[in-house]
C-alpha positions as CSV (number, residue, x, y, z in Angstrom):
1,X,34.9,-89.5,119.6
2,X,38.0,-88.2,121.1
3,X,40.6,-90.8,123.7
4,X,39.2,-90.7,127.2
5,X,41.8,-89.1,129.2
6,X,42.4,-90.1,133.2
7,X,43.1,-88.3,136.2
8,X,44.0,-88.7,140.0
9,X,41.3,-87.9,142.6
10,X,42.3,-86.1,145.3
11,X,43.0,-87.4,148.9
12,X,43.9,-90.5,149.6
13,X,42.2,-93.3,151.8
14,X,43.7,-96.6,154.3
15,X,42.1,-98.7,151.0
16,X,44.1,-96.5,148.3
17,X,47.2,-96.7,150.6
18,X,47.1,-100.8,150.5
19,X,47.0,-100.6,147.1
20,X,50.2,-99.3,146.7
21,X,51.5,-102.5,148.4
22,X,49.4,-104.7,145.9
23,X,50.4,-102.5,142.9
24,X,53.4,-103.8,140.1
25,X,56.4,-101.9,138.9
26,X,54.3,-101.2,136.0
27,X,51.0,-100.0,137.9
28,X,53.3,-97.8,139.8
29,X,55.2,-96.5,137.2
30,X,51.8,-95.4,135.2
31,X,50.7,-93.9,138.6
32,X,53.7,-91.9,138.8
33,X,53.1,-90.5,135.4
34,X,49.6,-89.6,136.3
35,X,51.3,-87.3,139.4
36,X,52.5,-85.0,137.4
37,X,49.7,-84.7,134.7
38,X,47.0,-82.2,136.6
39,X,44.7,-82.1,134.0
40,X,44.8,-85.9,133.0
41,X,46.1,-88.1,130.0
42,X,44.7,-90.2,127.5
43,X,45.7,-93.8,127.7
44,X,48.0,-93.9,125.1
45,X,50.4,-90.9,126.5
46,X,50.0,-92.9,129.6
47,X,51.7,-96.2,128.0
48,X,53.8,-94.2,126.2
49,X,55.4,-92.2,129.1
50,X,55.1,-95.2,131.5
51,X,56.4,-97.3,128.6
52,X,53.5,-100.1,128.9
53,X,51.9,-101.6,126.1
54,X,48.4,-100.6,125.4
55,X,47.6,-104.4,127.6
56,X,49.5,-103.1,130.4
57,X,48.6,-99.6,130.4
58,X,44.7,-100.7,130.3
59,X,45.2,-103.1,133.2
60,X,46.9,-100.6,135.7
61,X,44.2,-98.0,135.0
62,X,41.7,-100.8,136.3
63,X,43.5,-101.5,138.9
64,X,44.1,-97.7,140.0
65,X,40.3,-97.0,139.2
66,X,39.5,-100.4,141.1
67,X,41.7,-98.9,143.9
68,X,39.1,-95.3,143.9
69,X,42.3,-93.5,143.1
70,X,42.1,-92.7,139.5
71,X,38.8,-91.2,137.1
72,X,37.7,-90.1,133.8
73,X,39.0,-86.9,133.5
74,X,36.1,-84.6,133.7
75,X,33.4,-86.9,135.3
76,X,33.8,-84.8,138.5
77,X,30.5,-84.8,140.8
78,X,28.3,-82.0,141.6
79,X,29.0,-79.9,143.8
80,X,27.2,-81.2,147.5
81,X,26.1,-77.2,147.9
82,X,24.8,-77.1,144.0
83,X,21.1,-76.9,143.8
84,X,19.4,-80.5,143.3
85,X,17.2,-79.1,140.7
86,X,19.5,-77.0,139.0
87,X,17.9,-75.5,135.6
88,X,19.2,-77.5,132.7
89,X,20.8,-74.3,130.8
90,X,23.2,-74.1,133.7
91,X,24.5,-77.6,135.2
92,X,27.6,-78.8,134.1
93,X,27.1,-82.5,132.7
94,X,30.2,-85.3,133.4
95,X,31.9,-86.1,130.5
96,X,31.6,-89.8,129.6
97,X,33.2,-91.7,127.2
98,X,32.8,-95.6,128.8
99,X,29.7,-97.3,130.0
100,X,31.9,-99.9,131.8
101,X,31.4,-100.5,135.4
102,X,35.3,-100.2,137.3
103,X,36.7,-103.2,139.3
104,X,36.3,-101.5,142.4
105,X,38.9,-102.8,145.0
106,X,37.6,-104.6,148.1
107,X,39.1,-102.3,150.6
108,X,37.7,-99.4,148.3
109,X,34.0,-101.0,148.8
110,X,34.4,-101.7,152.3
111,X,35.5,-98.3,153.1
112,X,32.3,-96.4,151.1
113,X,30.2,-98.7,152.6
114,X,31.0,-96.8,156.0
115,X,30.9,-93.6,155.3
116,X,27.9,-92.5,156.4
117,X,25.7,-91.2,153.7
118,X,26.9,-94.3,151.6
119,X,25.9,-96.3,154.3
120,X,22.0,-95.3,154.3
121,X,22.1,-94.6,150.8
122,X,23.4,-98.8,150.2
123,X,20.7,-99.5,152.6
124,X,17.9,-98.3,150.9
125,X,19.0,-99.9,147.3
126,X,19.0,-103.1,149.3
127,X,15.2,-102.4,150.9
128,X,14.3,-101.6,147.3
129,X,16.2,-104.7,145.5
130,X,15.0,-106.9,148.1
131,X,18.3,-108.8,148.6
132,X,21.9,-108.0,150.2
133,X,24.0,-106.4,147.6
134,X,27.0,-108.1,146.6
135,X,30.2,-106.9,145.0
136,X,29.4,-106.3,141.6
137,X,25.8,-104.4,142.7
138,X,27.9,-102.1,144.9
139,X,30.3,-101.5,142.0
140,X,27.0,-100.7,139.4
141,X,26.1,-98.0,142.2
142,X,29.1,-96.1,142.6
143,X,29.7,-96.1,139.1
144,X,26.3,-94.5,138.6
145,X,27.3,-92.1,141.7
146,X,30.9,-91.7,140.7
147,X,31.5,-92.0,137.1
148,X,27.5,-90.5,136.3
149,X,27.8,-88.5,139.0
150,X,23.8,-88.8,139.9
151,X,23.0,-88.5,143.1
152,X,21.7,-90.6,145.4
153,X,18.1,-90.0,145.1
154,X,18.4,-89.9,141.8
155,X,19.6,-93.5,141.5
156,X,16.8,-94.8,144.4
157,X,14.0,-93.7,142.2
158,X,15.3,-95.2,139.0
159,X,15.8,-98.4,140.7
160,X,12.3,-98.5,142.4
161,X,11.1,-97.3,138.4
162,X,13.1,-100.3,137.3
163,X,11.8,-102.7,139.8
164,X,8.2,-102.1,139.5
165,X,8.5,-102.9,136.0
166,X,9.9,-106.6,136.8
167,X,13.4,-105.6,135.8
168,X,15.1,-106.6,139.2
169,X,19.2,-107.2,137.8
170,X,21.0,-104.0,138.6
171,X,22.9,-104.4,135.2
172,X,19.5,-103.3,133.2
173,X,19.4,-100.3,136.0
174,X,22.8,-99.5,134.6
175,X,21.9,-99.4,131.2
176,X,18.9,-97.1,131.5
177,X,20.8,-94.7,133.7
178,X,23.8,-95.0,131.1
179,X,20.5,-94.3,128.3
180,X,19.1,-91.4,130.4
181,X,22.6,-89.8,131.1
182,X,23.1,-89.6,126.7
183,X,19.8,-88.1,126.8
184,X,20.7,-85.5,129.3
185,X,18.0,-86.9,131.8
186,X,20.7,-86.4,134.9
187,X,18.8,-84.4,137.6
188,X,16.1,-85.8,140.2
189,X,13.6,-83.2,138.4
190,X,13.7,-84.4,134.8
191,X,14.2,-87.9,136.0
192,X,10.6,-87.7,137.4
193,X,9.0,-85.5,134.8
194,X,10.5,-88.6,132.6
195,X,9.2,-91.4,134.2
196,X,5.3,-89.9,134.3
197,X,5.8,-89.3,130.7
198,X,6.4,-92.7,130.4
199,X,3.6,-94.2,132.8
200,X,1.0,-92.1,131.0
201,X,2.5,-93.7,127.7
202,X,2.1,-97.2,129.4
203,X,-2.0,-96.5,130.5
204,X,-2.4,-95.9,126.6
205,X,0.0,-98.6,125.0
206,X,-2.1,-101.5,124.4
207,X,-4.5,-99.5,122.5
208,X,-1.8,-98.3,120.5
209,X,-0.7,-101.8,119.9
210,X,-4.0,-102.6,118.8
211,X,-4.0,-100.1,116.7
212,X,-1.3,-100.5,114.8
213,X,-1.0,-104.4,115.0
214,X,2.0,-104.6,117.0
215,X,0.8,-107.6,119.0
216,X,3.3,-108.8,122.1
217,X,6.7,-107.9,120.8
218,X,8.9,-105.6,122.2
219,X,8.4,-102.0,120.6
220,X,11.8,-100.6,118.8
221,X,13.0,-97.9,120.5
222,X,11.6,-95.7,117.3
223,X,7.6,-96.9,117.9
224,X,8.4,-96.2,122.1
225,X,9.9,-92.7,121.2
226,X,6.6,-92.0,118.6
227,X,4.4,-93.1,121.8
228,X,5.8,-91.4,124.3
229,X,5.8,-88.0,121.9
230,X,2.1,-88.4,121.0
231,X,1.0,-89.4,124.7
232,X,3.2,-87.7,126.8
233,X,4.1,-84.4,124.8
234,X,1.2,-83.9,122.1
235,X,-1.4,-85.2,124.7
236,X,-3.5,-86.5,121.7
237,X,-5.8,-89.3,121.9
238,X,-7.0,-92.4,120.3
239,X,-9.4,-90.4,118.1
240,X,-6.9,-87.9,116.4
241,X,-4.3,-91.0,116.5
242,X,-6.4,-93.2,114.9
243,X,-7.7,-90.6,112.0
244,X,-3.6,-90.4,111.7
245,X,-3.5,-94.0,111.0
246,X,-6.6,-94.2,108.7
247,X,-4.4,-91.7,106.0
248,X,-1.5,-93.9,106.7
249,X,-3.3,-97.4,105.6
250,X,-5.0,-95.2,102.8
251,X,-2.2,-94.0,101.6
252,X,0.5,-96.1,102.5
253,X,-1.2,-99.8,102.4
254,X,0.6,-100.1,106.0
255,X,-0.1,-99.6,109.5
256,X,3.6,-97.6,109.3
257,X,4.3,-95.9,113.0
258,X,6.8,-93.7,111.4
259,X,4.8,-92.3,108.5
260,X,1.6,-91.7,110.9
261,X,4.2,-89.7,113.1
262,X,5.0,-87.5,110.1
263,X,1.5,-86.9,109.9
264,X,1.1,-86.4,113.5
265,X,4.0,-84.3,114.2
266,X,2.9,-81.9,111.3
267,X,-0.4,-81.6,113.0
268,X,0.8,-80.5,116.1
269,X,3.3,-78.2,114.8
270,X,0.4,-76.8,113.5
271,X,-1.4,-76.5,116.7
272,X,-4.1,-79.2,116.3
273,X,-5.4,-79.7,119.9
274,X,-8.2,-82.3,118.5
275,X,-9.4,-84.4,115.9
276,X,-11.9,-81.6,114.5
277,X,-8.7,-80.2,114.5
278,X,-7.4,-81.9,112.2
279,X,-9.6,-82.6,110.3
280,X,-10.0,-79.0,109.1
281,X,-6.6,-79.3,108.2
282,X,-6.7,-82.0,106.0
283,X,-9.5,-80.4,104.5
284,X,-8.0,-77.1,104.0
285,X,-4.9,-79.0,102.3
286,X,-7.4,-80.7,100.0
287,X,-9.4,-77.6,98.7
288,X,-5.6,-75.5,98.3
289,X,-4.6,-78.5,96.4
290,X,-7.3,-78.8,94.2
291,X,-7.3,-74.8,93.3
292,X,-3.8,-75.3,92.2
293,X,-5.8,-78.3,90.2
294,X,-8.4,-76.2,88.2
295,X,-8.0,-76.5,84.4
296,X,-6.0,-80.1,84.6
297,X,-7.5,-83.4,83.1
298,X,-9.5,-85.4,85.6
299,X,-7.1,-87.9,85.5
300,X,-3.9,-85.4,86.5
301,X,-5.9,-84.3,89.1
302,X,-6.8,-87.4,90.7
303,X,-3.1,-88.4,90.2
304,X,-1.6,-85.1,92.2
305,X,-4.3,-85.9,94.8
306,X,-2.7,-89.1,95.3
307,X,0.7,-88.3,95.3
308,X,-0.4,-85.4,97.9
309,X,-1.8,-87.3,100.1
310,X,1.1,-89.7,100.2
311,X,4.1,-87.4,100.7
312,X,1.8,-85.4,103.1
313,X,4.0,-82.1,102.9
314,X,7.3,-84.4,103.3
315,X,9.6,-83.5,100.9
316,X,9.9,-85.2,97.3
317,X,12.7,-87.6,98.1
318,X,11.1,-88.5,101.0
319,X,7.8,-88.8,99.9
320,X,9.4,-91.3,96.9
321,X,11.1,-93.5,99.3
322,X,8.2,-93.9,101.0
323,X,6.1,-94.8,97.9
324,X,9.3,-97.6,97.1
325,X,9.0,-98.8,100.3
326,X,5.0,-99.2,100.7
327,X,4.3,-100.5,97.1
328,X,3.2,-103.9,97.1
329,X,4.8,-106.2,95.2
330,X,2.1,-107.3,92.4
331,X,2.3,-103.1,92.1
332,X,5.8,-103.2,91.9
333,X,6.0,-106.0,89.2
334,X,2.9,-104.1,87.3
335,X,5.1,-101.2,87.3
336,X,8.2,-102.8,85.9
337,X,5.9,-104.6,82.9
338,X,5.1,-100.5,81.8
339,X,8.2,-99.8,82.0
């Protein structure tokens, strides 16, 4: 990943200006650097030309960013007259490189929280947070305004998403709009089409659970991604999801998540809308493989019908890790004795 580079925003506010005051020979010096570099610097050409130490160099940028008058370079917002729904071929998305919220300077919050539109917008996060925001909850905000550069309704549906799930700190908000913006979930349209993909996941995931003996833990984020996909995208139920996990156990000895998504994923990519579906399939797979099995002893056939059914069209070295890692261990130590 390539150095982060910084750059002064334009204009300058009553807060920015009292900074100056506040600021050291060394923050100055670093800002002074910044004046004449348009496009922005990294950090180490900054300490360099300001001749700071890395330390030094990282502490004025907080301060200047603290201050609201320095940004990454390139994490500009949208433009106020760009379509809110903008098609995702064409918007241009922030470049971010740092997931770290910005000491915002006091003066710097005071004076957003005035400006109108802030104004509201702070309101309604504190109507849906059900508290006053402090400091640090303004700073998460503008950082997800700012530095994200989502816009305000954006962020007041993820945080009324994230409170109606009992997640009520604004630092797990962060780190879901931090997830969302990797994924390139940055507009109010896919932001919604995301979260009813993950509701109807939700309705179906203690069956699921059931299913595949998952109990109360937390899912990995692999087994949530497999969900959501078979749910949300696949629109498959527990009947074609649970004939997925019957080959699994039969041929795996496990209730395995990822191997049944193999299965499933090939069955959709083969247009399988049900379980009949499916079912024809495997079926089809069976006879082809056992034309290819005419003329071998019973014992070779049986032996390719196993090893089919295992690697399920995955290829070889896939299909052998799998075996490795589902064998149980009296088969294992069986195995070795042959040897």
């Amino acid at each position: 990943m390539s150095e982060k580079s910084y750059q002064l925003k334009k204009g300058v506010r009553p807060s920015e200006a009292k900074a100056f005051v506040e600021a050291s020979a060394e923050e100055l010096r670093l800002l002074l650097v910044l004046t004449e570099a348009e496009d922005g610097l990294p950090l180490s050409a900054l300490a360099t030309a300001a001749a700071l130490s890395p330390e030094e160099a990282t502490e004025a940028i907080s301060f200047w960013r603290g201050a609201g008058l320095v940004k990454i370079a390139g994490a500009a917002k949208r433009s106020a007259d760009a379509p809110k729904d903008e098609p995702a071929s064409q918007k241009k998305k922030p470049v971010l490189q740092d997931e770290r919220v910005p000491s915002y300077s006091i003066g710097h919050i005071a004076d957003v929280t005035k400006e109108e539109a802030l104004a509201s917008f702070f309101s309604a996060c504190e109507q849906i947070h059900g508290k006053e925001l402090n400091e640090t909850d303004i700073s998460i905000l503008l950082w997800m305004h700012e530095e994200l550069a989502l816009e305000c309704e954006y962020i007041l549906i993820l945080l009324a998403y994230c409170e109606a799930n009992g997640r009520k700190p604004l630092r797990y908000t962060q780190k879901v709009a931090h997830s969302l913006f990797d994924k390139d979930i940055v507009t109010v349209r896919d932001l919604t089409a995301y979260i009813e993909r993950k509701n109807k996941m939700r309705s179906r995931e203690a069956s699921l659970r059931a299913m595949f003996g998952i109990g109360e833990r937390k899912l990995t984020a692999k087994e949530e991604d497999c969900f959501l996909r078979w749910c949300s995208e696949y629109n498959y139920g527990d009947d074609i999801i649970g004939y997925a996990y019957d080959i699994t156990v039969n041929a795996t000895g496990k209730a395995a998540v990822a191997y049944a998504d193999k299965i499933i994923s090939d069955w959709n990519a083969a247009g399988c809308k049900t379980i009949a579906d499916a079912e024809r399939l495997v079926e089809e797979k069976r006879q082809a493989r056992g034309a290819k099995g005419k003329g071998k002893t019973p014992s070779a056939a049986a032996k390719e019908e196993s090893l089919a059914m295992q690697s399920f069209d995955v290829d070889d070295f896939f299909a052998h890790a799998l075996e490795r890692s589902y064998t149980p261990v009296g088969d294992k130590e069986k195995q070795d004795t042959k040897k």
